[in-house]
N, C-alpha and C positions, 0 to 999 in steps of 0.2 A: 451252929450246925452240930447235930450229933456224932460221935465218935464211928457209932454205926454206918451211917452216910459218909462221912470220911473215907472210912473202909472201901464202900461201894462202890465212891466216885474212885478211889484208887483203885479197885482192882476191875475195872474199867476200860482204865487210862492205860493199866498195863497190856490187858489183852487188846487193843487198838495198835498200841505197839508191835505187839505179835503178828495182830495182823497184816500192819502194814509191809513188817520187816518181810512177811511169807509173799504178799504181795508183789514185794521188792524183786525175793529170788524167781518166782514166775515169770515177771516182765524179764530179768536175765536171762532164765532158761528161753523163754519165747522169744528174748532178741537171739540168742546164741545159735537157735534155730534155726530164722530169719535168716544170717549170715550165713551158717551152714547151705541153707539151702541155694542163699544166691551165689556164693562158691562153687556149688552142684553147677547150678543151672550155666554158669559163665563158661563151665570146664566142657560142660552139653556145648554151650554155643559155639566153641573154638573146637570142638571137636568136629561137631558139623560144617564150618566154614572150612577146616584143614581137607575133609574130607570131597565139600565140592571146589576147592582150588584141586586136589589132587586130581578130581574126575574130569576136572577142566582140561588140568593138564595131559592126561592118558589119553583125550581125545582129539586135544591137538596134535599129540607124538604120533596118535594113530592116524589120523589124518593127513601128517608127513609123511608119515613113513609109506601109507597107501600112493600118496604121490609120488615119493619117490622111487614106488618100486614100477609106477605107470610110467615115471618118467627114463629109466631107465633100462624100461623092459627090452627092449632090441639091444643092449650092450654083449652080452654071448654072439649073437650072430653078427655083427656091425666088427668085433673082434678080432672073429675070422674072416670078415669080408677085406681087412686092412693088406691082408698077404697079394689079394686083387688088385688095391688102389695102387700098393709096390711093383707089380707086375706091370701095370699100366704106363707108370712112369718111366720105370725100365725103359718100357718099351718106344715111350716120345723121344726119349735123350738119344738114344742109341740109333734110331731109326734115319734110314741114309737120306740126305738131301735129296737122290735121286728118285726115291718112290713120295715123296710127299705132296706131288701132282697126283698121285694114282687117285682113280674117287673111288676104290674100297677104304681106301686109306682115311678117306673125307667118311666116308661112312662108319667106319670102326669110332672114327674120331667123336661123331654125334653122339653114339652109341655110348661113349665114356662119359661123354658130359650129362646127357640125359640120367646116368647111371646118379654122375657124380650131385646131381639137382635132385633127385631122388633122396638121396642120403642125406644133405642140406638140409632136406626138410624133417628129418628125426631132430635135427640140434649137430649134427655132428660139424665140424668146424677143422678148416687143416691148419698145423702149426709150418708155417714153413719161408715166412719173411727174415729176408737177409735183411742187415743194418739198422738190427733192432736190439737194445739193451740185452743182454743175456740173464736168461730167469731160467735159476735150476729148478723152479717147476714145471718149467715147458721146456724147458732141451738140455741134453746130455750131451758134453762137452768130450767128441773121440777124437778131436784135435787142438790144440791150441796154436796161438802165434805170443809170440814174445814179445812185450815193450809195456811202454806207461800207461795208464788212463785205464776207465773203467770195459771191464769186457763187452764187447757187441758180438752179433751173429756175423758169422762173414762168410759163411758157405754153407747150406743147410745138404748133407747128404740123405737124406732117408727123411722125406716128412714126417710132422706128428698130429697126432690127431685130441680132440680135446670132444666131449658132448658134454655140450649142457655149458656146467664149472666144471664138471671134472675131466683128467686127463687121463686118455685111453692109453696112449703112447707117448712119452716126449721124443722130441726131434731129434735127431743125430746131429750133432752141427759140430763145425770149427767157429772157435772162439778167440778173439784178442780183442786189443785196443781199436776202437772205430779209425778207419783210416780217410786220410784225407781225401784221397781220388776212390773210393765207395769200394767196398767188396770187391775181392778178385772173382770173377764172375766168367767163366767159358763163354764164347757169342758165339754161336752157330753162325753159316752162311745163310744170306736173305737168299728166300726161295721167292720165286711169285705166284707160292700156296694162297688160298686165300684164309688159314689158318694158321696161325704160328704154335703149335699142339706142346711144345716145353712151356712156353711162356704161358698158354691157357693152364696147362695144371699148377702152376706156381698160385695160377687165381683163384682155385677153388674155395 
């Protein structure tokens, strides 16, 4: 082989080199691209999924919140209807044995329950069972009694009222230890009403 062709096939072999080495850094640059873009695109796709989890979310908040404000829309007037429900019961406790024959009396008495079946049906619900665990959610403790064990109701003065879960009012109550012979409890004389009107509100 001539010297000439030596040359040839060498300077050949070198530019092949060149090209491959150029070749090399493209396929780099074109992966590095590659990468870059699916980096891009991943950062798109978590941004777009963050975004419909949060519209999810805004919709279900909205959605609550709509209900809750349906379901609580009578709480303003139900509020001040509660000064009536007090006025009512005032009115059974104190009310003499001797008019509880009268039939306006049977009539006013309808007239409370019909009222009270009426409100029932918003959610509204009364707090007011004696010999029941004491829970400072549901009643405010304006008495106490003294001794061991865990606190019960043992006299509720003043109903409470609760709609829905939540608490309108908590109860007035005296609070101690549950006693053996149940609640000190006042008993009215039997009348031969044919309503007993303290013990009906106790049942609302």
């Amino acid at each position: 082989m001539s010297a000439d062709s030596q040359n040839t096939e060498s300077g050949m072999s070198s530019g092949t080199r060149a090209e491959v080495r150029e070749l090399e850094r493209q396929l780099d640059e074109a992966r590095a691209h590659v990468k870059a873009a699916e980096e891009r695109a991943q950062e798109n796709l978590d941004r777009w999924q963050r975004a419909q989890a949060d519209l999810v979310n805004y919709r279900r908040r909205t959605q609550f919140d709509r209900e809750q404000e349906l379901k609580f829309a009578g709480l303003p007037l139900i509020t001040e209807m509660l000064r009536i429900f007090d006025g009512f019961d005032r009115a059974w406790k104190s009310l003499p044995v001797a008019l509880r024959n009268l039939s306006w009396i049977e009539g006013i008495w309808m007239l409370d329950q019909q009222f009270q079946e009426i409100v029932r049906r918003t959610g509204l619900t009364r707090i007011d069972q004696v010999d029941q665990p004491f829970d400072p959610r549901l009643h405010d403790a304006i008495a106490t009694e003294p001794g061991e064990g865990d606190p019960y109701v043992l006299e509720v003065f003043q109903a409470g009222y609760e709609l829905h879960d939540r608490v309108v009012r908590p109860a007035l109550v005296k609070a101690g230890p549950r006693q053996a012979s149940g609640p000190s409890i006042e008993e009215e004389p039997e009348t031969g009403h044919q309503h007993d009107h303290t013990h009906d509100q106790a049942g609302r």
